[in-house]
Structures are given as C-alpha cells and as structure tokens.
C-alpha positions as CSV (number, residue, x, y, z in Angstrom):
1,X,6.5,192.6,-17.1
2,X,3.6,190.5,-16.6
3,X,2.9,187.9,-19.1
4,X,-0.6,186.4,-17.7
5,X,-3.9,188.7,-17.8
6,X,-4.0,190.2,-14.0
7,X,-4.1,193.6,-14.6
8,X,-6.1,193.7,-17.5
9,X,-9.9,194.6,-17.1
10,X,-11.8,191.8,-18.4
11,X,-15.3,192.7,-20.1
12,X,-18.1,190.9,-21.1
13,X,-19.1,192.4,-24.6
14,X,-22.4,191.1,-26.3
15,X,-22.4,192.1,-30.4
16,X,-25.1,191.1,-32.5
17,X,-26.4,188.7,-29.9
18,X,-22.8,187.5,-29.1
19,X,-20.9,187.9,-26.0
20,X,-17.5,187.4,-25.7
21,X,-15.0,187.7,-23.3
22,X,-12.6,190.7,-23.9
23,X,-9.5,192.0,-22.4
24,X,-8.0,195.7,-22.0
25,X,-5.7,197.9,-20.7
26,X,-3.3,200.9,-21.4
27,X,-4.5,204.3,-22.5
28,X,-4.5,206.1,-26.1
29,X,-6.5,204.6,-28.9
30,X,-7.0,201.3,-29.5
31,X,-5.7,198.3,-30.8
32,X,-7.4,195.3,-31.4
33,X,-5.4,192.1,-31.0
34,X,-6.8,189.4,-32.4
35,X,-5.0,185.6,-30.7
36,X,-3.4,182.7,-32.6
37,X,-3.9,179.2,-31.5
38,X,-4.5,177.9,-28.6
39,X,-5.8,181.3,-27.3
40,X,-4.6,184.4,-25.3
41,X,-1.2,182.4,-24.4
42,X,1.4,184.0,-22.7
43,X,3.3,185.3,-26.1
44,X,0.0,187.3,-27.3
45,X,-0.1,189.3,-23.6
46,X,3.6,190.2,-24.0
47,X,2.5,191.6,-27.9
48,X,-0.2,193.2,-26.2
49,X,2.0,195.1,-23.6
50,X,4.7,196.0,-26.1
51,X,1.3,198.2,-28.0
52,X,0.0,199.4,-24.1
53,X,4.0,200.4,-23.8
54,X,4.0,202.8,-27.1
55,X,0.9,204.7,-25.6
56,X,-1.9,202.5,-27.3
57,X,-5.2,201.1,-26.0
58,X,-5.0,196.7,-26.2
59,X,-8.0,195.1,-26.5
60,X,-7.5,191.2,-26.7
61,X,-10.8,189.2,-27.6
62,X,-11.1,185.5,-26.4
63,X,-12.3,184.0,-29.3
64,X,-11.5,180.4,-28.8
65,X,-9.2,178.4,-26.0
66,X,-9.3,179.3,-22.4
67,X,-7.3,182.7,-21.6
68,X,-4.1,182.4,-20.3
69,X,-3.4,178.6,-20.6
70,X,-0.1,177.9,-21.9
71,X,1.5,177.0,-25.4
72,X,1.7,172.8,-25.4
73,X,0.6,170.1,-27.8
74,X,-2.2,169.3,-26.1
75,X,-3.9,173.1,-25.9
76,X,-2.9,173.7,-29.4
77,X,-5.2,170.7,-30.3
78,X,-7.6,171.4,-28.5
79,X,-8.1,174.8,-30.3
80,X,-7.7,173.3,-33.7
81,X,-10.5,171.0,-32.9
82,X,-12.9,173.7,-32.1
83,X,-12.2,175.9,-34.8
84,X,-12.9,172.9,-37.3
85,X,-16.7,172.5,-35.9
86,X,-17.3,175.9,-34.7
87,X,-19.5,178.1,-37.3
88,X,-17.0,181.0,-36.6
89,X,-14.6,179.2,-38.6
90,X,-16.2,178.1,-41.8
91,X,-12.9,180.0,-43.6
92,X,-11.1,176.9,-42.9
93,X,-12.4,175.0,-45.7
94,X,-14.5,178.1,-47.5
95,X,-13.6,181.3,-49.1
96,X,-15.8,183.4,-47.3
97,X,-16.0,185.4,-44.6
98,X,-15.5,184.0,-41.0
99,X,-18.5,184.9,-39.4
100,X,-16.9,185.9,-36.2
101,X,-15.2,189.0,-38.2
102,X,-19.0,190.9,-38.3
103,X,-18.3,190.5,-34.4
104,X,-15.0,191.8,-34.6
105,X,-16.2,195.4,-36.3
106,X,-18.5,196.0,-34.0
107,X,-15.8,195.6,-31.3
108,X,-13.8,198.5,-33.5
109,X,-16.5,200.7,-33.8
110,X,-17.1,200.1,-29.6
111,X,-13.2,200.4,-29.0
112,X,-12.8,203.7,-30.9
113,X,-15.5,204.7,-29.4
114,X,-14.4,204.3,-25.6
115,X,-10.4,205.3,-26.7
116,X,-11.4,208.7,-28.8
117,X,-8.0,208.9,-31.4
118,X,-8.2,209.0,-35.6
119,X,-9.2,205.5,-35.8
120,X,-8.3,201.8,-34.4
121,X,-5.9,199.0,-35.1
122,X,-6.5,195.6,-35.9
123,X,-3.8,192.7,-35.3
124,X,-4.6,188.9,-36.3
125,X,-2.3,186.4,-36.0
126,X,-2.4,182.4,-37.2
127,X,-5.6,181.4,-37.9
128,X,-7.0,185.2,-37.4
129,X,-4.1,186.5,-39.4
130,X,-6.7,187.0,-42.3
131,X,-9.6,189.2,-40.5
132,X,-7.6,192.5,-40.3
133,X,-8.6,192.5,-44.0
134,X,-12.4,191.4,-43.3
135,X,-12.2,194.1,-40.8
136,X,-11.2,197.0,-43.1
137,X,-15.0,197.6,-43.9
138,X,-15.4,199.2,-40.8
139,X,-14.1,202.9,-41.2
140,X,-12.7,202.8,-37.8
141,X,-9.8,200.7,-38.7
142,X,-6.4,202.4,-40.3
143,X,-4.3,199.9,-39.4
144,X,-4.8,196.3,-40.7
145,X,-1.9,194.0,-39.8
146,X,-1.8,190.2,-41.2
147,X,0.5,188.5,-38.9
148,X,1.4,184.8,-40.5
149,X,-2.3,184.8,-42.0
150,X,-2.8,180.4,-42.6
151,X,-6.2,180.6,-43.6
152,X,-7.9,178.8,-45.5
153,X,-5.1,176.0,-45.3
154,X,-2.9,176.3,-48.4
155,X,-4.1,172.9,-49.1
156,X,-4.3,173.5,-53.8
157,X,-3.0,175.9,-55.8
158,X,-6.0,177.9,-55.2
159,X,-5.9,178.4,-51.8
160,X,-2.3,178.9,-51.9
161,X,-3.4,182.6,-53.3
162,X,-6.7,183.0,-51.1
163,X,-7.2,185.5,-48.3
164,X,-10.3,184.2,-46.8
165,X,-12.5,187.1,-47.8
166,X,-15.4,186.9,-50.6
167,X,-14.4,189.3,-53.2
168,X,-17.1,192.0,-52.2
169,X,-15.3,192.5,-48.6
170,X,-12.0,192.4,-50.3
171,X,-13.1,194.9,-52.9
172,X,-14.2,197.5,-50.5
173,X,-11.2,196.8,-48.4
174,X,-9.1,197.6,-51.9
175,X,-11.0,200.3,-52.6
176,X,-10.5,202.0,-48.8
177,X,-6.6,201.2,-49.3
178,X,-6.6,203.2,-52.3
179,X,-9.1,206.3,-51.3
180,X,-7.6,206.6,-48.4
181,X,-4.2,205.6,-47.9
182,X,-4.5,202.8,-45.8
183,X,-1.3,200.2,-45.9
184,X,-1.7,196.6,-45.0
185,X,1.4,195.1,-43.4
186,X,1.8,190.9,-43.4
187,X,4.6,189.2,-41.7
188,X,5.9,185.4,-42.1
189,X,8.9,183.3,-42.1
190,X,10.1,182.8,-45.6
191,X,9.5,178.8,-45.3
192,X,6.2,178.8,-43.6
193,X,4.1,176.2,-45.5
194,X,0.9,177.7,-43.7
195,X,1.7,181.4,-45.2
196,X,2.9,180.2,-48.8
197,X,4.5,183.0,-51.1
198,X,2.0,182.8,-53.0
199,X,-0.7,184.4,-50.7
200,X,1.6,187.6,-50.3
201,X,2.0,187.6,-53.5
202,X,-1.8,187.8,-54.1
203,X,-1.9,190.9,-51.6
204,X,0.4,192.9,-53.3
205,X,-1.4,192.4,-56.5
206,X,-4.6,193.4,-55.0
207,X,-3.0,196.1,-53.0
208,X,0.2,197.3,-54.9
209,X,2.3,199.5,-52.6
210,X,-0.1,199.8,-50.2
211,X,0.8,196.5,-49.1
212,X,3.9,196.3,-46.8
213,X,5.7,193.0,-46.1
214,X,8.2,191.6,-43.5
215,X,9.3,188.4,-44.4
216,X,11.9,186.8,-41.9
217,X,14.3,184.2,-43.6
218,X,13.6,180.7,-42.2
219,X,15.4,178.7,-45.1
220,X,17.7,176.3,-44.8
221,X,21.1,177.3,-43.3
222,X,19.6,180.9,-42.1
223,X,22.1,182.9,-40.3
224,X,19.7,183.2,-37.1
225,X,19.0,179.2,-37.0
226,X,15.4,179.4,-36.9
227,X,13.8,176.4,-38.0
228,X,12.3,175.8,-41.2
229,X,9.2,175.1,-39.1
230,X,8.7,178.2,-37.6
231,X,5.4,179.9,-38.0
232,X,4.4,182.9,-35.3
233,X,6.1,185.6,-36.0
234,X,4.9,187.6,-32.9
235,X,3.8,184.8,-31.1
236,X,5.2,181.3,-30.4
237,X,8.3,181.6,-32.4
238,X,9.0,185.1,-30.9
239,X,12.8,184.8,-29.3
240,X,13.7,187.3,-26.9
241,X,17.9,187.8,-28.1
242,X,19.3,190.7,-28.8
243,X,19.2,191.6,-32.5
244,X,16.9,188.6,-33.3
245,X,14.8,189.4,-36.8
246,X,11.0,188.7,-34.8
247,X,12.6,191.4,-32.4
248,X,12.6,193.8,-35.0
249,X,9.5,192.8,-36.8
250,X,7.7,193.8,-33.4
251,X,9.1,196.6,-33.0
252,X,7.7,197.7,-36.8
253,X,4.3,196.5,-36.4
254,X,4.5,198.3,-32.9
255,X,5.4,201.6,-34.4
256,X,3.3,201.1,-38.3
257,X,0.4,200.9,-36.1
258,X,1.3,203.9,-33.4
259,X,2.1,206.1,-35.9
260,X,-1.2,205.7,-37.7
261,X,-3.0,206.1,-34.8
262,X,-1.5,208.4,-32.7
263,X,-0.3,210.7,-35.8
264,X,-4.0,210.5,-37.5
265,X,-1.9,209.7,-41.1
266,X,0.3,207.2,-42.8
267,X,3.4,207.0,-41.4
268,X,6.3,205.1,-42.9
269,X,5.4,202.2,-43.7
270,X,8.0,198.8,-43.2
271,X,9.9,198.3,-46.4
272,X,8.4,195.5,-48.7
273,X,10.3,192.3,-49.3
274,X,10.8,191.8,-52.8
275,X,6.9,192.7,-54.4
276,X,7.5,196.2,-55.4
C-alpha cells in the first residue's frame, strides 16, 4: 500500500479566513487525522489508510511541515521551530487553547457534512495529541482519540497534569462525555517523558470511565525491546512485527473509532490501564 499522498485528493479548505491544505480519500464517514511532527510523514499516511481500509472517510490536514517529506533530524527541527513562533501554537508554553483547533471544528462540521454518518472522528497525535479534546465542542465529533498528547511540555509539576485546554472547553467536553456517552481514548509508552503519568491520570479524573487508556510498556528491560525513548505510538515508533504491542494499539483505535461511527453508538471501548 502506498505510503506517500498520490491518490489522495488534495483540497484547499479556507475556515474563518484560513486556508489550509487538506487531504482525503476512502468512503464512509469521516475521520480527521490530525499529524505529529514533522508533518504528514510517511507513518501518518499508513495510519490514515489502515482508517480508509475499515470503511472510513481520512481527512489529513497539513498543519505545519511540508506533506510527504520524510522522518529525519533535520525535518523534525524544522517543525519544532515553527510551532514555537507560530500563533497556532501558543499551547506550547500556555494553557489555553491552540488557536488552530477553532480551525479544526470547522473542518468536522465540513467533513461530516460531505461523508453523511452519525458523527466524525478526530485523531491527534504528538504535539496535536491534545486537540481531539478542544475539538469535542463541536457536536460532530464522537470519537476523540489522544495519541501520545506532549503538550504543553511537561516541563513543572503543573504541566505534568495539563491538557492544553482552558477549563471552559474542557468543561463542556466533560459535560458532552457524560450526556452523551462519549469515551476518550489516549495512548503512550509507559516511559514517555513527553506524556507523563500524570497527565493520564488527570484525564481519568476529569473523565472517569469514559476515559479509555492504552499504555504500551517501554520500561526498562520490556519484553518487546522498545526503547525507553520511544514516543509515537502510531507514528514514528510504529514497528510493523507480527504481534508487536503499537500493532495492536492500531488496530483498537482503528476499530474504537469505526464502531462509533459506523454503529452510530458506543462500542466497546479498549480496556483502561490501571485508572479504573
């Protein structure tokens, strides 16, 4: 399967006087996925095709980094660079809202507009982990996924525990999770210093059982060997071996959002590692 961006349709979407690049293919409803540093890398288009493979509609905004370009030092950078100056980003060093999520509802609204279906995913992964959550204001989306969610870096105590929301978005997300049923899933390594325990922690607190976790063991000594470093669950640090724990954790996220989707209810949720 084709891991660069050729037979995707590329639009050019302009949202509150914004236009961005955006990607899609498959058919069914959607599924926004939102990139990790250094941009739509080869790893994010083979997530995107695993969603357009269970029936689902991808829809892959470029939001920073130039589409396609491959994983290295230099790109990784690069991105990093940007998203220090770039107003999009002020969650890097704040705890409000990144400015580029307003953006990102609109798309939802659009998407599950064009793809029909009960509703619309929403992936983020690395530095976007956290704007599934800023995105659950929009009624459109049923399916928030944190994927490895490092911002605001867990650089104090404080922002150990901090989603990157201000606490009026997070409590009408809360209060949408509990009206309506709607799970959260979050995936890390056990060891990542970029997703600390503490910030899961913090979600299950303000989401009880509605928050679902798959934590992949990354400690010293791990049976699977995978390095204490390791970050991107579905991304960078995705290995392609038979039995392999990111393998598996795809193939949940895969089906937790299909079967919200495509079933118009809850599903069965991942089990949660060790906040229940």
């Amino acid at each position: 399967m084709s891991q660069d961006l050729s037979d995707f349709d590329q639009l050019e979407l302009t949202f509150e006087n914004e236009t961005r690049s955006v990607f899609r293919k498959g058919k069914g409803p959607a599924v926004i996925v939102m990139h990790e540093v250094p941009g739509l890398h080869p790893g994010v288009i083979r997530l995107a095709n695993a969603f357009c493979d269970a029936g689902l509609t991808v829809w892959l905004p470029s939001l920073f980094g130039k589409p396609g370009k491959e994983v290295n030092a230099f790109n990784i950078a690069a991105s990093l660079v940007r998203c220090c100056v770039v107003h999009e980003f002020t969650v890097l060093a704040t705890s409000k809202n990144s400015p580029v999520t307003s953006w990102l509802r609109c798309l939802a609204r659009y998407a599950h507009t064009e793809c029909g279906g009960p509703g619309v995913g929403a992936i983020g992964m690395c530095m976007t982990g956290g704007f599934a959550l800023a995105m659950m204001v929009e009624e459109a989306v049923l399916a928030p996924v944190v994927c490895n969610p490092s911002l605001p870096f867990a650089l104090t105590p404080d922002r150990k525990r901090d989603l990157g929301i201000d606490e009026d978005t997070l409590a009408q997300a809360k209060t949408r999770s509990a009206t309506q049923g709607i799970c959260v899933l979050g995936l890390r390594f056990t060891a990542d210093i970029f997703v600390p325990t503490e910030r899961f922690h913090r979600l299950y607190e303000e989401f009880g059982p509605n928050f679902q976790a798959i934590e992949i063991d990354s400690s010293h000594g791990n049976c699977y060997k995978i390095d204490r470093f390791a970050h991107s669950v579905l991304g960078v640090h995705y290995v392609d071996e038979p039995d392999h724990p990111t393998i598996a954790a795809e193939s949940q996220t895969v089906a937790f959002i299909r079967d919200r989707l495509m079933q118009g209810g809850r599903g069965l949720a991942p089990k949660s590692s060790g906040y229940d």
